[in-house]
N, C-alpha and C positions, 0 to 999 in steps of 0.2 A: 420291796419294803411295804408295810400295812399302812393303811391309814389309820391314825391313832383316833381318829374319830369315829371311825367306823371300830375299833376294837372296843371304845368306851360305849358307845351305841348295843354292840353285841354285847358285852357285860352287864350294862342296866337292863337290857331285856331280859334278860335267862333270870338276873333276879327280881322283876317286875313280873316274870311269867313265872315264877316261885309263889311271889306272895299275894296276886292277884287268888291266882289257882287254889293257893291255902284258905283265903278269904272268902271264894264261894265259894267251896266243898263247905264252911263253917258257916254260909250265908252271914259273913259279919261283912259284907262289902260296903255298908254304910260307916261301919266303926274306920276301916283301912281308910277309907276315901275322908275323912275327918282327920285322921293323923295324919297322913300325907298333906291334907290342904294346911294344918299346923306347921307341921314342916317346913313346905313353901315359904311361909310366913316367916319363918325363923331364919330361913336359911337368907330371907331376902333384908332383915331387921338387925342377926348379928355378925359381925365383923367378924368374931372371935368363934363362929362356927363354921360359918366362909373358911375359916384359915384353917381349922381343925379339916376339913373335911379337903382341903386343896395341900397343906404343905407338908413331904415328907420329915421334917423336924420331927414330928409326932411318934414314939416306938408305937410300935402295936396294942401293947399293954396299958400307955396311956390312951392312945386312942379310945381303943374297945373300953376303958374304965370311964372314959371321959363321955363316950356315947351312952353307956348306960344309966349313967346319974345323969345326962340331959331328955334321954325315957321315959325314967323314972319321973322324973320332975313336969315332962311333961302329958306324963299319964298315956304315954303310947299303949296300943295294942300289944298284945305278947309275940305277936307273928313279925309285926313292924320292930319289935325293938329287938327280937331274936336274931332278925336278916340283919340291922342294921348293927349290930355286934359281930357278924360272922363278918359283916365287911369292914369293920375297922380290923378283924384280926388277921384279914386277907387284906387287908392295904387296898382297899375298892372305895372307900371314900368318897373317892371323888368322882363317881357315877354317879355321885347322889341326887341332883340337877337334874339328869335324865333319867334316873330312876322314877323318882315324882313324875316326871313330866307322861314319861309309858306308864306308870300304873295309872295313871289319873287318865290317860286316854282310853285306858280300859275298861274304867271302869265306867266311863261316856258309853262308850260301846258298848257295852254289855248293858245299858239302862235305853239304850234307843236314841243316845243325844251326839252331840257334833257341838263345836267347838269354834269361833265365829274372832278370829280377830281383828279389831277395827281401829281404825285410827282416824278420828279423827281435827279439823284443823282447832275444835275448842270442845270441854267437857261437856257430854252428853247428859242431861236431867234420867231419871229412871223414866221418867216415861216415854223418852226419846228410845232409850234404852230396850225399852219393853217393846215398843211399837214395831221395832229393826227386829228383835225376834219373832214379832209374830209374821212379819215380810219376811224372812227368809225362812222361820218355818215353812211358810206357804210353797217356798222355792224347793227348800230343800229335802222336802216331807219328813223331819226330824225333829224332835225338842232341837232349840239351838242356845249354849250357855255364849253370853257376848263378852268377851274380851276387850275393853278399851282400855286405848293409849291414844295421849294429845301428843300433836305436833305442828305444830302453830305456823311452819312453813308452808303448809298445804294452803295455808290463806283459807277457803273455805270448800267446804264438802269433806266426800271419807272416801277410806281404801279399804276395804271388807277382802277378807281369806277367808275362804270357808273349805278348810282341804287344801284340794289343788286348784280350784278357783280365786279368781282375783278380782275384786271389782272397783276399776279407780275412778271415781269420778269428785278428783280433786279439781278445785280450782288450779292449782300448782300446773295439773296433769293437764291439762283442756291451754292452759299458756303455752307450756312446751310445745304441745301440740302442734299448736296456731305459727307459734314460730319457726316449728319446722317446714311447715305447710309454705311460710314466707319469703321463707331460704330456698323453698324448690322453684316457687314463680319468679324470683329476681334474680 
């Protein structure tokens, strides 16, 4: 049997590797990379696009109609709202998630940037913000766009991903730690 995550994964690619590919051959990769971050936004703000885009109720006909009055509406590119019509009329929907998420990696990639996400135990000022990119620039030798998320169990410090690295130096992490440490000497 497939993994349905790994079939949804193959699907947003082929068409993230569509409309990247359409968008530089046209050098409009700043225009795609603006609708998609729109996108993002919408997809994270409305319920009733969440659902459009996750539950088979939908025929095809309203889908694809429904996708392209929210387009329109929201002034996408012709390439973005072209793909995201052929996939409501192929029932792909609900790649949508990971669509955004591959093009928008691509198009980091293709600008020289990387992608940093951090969490950490309270909100970061922008200039905390700014500072963590130019330290991991330094690390990384890349532009680096920062990703925060709070989570207030860490007690204090951050968890940085950058790729396949990971750097925890949470308070939370450093207790654990300690306490493991504890359990091995008693």
């Amino acid at each position: 049997m497939s993994d349905t995550g790994s079939i949804s994964s193959g699907i947003a690619a082929r068409y993230a590797t569509a409309v990247f590919e359409l968008a530089k051959d046209a050098k409009k990769l700043p225009a795609v990379e603006k609708d998609f971050d729109a996108l993002a936004a919408a997809l994270e703000d409305s319920d009733a696009l969440r659902d459009l885009t996750s539950s088979p109720v939908y025929t095809r006909e309203d889908a694809a109609s429904a996708i392209a009055v929210i387009a329109k509406k929201m002034k996408l590119s012709k390439d973005v709202s072209s793909t995201l019509g052929l996939m409501a009329e192929k029932r792909r929907l609900f790649v949508l998630p990971s669509l955004i998420t591959t093009v928008k990696a691509m198009i980091a990639e293709e600008k020289g940037e990387v992608t940093a996400d951090v969490t950490a135990a309270k909100a970061l000022t922008k200039a905390q913000q700014d500072k963590l990119a130019k330290t991991l620039k330094a690390t990384v030798g890349k532009d680096v766009n920062v990703n925060v998320s709070v989570d207030e169990t860490l007690i204090g410090g951050l968890i940085v991903k950058v790729g396949s690295k990971m750097i925890d130096s949470s308070i939370r992490s450093k207790l654990s730690n300690l306490q493991n440490a504890m359990k091995e000497v008693g």
